[in-house]
N, C-alpha and C positions, 0 to 999 in steps of 0.2 A: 466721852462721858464714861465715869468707871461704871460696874458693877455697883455698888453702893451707891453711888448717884442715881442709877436708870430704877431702883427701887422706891428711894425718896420717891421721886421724883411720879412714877404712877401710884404710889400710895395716895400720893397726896390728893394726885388727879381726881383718883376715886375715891378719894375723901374720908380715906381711912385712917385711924389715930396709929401713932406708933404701938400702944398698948393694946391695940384691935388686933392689929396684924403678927404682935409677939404673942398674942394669946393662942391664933388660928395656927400656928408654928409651932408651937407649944416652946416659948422662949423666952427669957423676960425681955423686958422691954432694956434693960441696959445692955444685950446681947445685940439686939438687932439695931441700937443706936452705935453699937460698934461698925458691926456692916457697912450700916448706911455711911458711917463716914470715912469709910478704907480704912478703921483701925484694926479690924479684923480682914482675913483674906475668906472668900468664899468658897465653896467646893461647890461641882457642878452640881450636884445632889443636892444642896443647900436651893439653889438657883429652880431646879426641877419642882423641889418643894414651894418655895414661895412665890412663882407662875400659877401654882396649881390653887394657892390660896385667898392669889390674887385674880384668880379665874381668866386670866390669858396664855397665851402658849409659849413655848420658848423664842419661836421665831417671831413674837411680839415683843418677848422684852430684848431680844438681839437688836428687834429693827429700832427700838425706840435707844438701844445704848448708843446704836450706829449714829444718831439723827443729832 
């Protein structure tokens, strides 16, 4: 699973809009609909930031890109 997938993908879990989660980022929502689908590349800083907004750790969304 990429990086953009393992986002989708707990967003959605926890039932958060794409526009929720570009707002708590301070992003638009067409920024992080790049992410999410590997149109963009993400920086580990990027990755730090949207853990922290999505209130799990990094080693939760590793283990969920692992899975």
């Amino acid at each position: 699973m990429t990086a953009g997938q393992t986002i989708k993908q707990i967003r959605r879990k926890q039932k958060i809009t794409q526009l929720e989660l570009a707002n708590r980022l301070q992003l638009t929502q067409s920024a992080l609909s790049h992410y999410e689908s590997d149109k963009r590349k993400i920086s580990i800083d990027l990755i730090k930031h949207i853990t922290t907004a999505l209130g799990i750790t990094m080693n939760d969304f590793f283990a969920t890109m692992d899975s």
